[in-house]
C-alpha positions in Angstrom: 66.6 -44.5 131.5 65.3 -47.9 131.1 64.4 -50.4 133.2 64.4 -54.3 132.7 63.1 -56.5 135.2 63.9 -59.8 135.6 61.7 -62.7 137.5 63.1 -66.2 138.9 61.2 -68.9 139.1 62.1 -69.7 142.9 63.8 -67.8 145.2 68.0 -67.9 144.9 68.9 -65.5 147.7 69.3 -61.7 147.2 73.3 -62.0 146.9 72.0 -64.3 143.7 69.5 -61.6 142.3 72.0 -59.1 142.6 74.5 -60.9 140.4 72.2 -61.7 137.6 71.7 -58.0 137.9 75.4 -56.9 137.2 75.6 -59.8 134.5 72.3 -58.1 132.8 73.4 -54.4 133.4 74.6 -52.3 130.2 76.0 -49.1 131.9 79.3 -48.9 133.7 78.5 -47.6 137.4 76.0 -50.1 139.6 73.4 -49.1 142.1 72.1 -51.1 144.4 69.4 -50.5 146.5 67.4 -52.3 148.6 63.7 -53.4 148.2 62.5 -52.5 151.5 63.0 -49.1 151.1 59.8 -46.7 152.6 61.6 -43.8 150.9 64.1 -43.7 148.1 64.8 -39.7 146.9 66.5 -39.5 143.3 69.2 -37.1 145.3 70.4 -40.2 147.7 71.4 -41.6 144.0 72.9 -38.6 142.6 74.9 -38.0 145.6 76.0 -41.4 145.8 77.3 -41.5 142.0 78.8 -38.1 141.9 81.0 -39.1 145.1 82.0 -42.7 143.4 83.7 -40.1 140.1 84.9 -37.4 142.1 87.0 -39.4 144.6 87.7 -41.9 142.0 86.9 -44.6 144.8 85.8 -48.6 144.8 82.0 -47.6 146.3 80.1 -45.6 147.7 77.9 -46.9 150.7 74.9 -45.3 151.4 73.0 -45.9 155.0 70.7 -44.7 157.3 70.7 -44.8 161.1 69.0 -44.7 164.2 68.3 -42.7 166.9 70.5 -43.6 170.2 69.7 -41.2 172.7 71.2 -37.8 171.1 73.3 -39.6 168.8 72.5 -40.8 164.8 74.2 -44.1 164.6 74.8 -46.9 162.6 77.4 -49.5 163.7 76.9 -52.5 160.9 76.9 -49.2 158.2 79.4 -52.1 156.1 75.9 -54.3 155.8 74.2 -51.3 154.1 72.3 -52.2 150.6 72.3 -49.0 149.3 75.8 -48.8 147.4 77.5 -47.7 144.2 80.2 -49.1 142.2 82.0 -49.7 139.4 80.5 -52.9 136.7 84.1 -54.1 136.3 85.0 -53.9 140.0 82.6 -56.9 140.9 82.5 -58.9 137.8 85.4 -61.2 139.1 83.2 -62.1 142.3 79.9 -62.6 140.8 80.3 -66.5 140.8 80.6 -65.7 145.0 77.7 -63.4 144.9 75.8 -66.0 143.6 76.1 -68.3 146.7 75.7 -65.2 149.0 72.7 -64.9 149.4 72.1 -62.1 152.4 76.0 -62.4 152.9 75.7 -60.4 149.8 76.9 -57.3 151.3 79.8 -58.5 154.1 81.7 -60.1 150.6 81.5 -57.3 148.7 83.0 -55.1 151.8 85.4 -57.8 151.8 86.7 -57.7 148.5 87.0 -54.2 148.4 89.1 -54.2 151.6 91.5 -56.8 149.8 91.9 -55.3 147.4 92.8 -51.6 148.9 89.7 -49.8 147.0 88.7 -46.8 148.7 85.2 -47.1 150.0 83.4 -44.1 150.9 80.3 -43.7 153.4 77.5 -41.3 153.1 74.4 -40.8 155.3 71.3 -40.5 153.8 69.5 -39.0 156.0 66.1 -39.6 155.8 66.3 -43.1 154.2 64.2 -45.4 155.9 63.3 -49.1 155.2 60.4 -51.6 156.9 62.4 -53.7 159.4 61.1 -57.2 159.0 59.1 -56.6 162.7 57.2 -54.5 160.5 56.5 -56.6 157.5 55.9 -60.0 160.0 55.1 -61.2 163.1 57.8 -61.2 165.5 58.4 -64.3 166.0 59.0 -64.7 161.5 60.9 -61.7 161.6 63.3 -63.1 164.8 63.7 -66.3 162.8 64.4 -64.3 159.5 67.2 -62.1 161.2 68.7 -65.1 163.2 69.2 -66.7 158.8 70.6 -63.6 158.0 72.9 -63.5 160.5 73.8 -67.1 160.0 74.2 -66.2 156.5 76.9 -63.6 157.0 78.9 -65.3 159.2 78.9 -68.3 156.6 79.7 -65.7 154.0 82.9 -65.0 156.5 83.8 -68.2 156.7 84.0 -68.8 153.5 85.8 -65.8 152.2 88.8 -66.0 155.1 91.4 -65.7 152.2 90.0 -62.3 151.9 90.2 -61.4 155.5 93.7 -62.8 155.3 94.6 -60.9 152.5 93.0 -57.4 154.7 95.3 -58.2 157.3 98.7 -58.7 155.7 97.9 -55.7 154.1 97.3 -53.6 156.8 100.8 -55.0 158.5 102.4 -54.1 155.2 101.0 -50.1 155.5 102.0 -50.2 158.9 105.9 -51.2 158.3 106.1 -48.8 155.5 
């Protein structure tokens, strides 16, 4: 397998990077995964890409989770970067992806939804990133969640058409 890597001169946003990535790929399935990763096992790939062909679905998100008293949980799952996918599914939202930046994720969810792609989740147990307390100081790393945040929401907000779009179409399933 080869490997390019590809350096920008400032900093565009990760929703940015990751476009330039599609536009740059030369295989037909996408991985993404994200670059604060402690651990990343080959299998969490594999897996990931065997269950995008054998369920023949949009993506395949990939996440981690926490410990919550006896319970393994991971409510924003949607928001995960690890994910697999189809090069032709995104290329009409790559312009969007562009402007992203850490909303990244929450449009890609988005368009999948609108467009009724099956999206599957699989816990990969054991993954584990450095939160940005651990990479910071606290105070950096409440100010660089609060952006993110921010970020998404804006991401939201720009993208209602597609939330629209989710909506009619569950009514639709619902009155058939």
């Amino acid at each position: 397998m080869e490997i390019k890597a590809i350096h920008f001169d400032e900093n565009k946003g990760k929703g940015y990077a990751m476009a330039i990535g599609v536009e740059h790929a030369t295989n037909e399935i996408i991985v993404f995964i994200d670059a604060d990763q402690v651990k990343i096992i080959s299998t969490y790939i594999e897996k990931m890409i065997s269950l995008l062909v054998q369920n023949e679905c949009g993506m395949v998100l990939g996440y981690s989770t926490v410990k919550l008293g006896l319970l393994n949980i991971n409510p924003l799952k949607i928001l995960t970067g690890e994910r697999v996918l189809y090069k032709q599914d995104i290329i009409p939202i790559l312009d969007k992806m562009k402007e992203a930046r850490f909303g990244v994720e929450t449009l890609m969810y988005l368009y999948y939804k609108s467009k009724e792609k099956k999206i599957i989740y699989t816990r990969l147990k054991g993954l584990k990133h450095n939160d940005k307390f651990k990479k910071t100081s606290a105070g950096n790393a409440i100010v660089r969640y609060i952006k993110e945040a921010l970020e998404i929401g804006l991401t939201t907000v720009r993208n209602h058409n597609l939330i629209l779009k989710i909506i009619a179409v569950s009514i639709r399933n619902k009155t058939e």
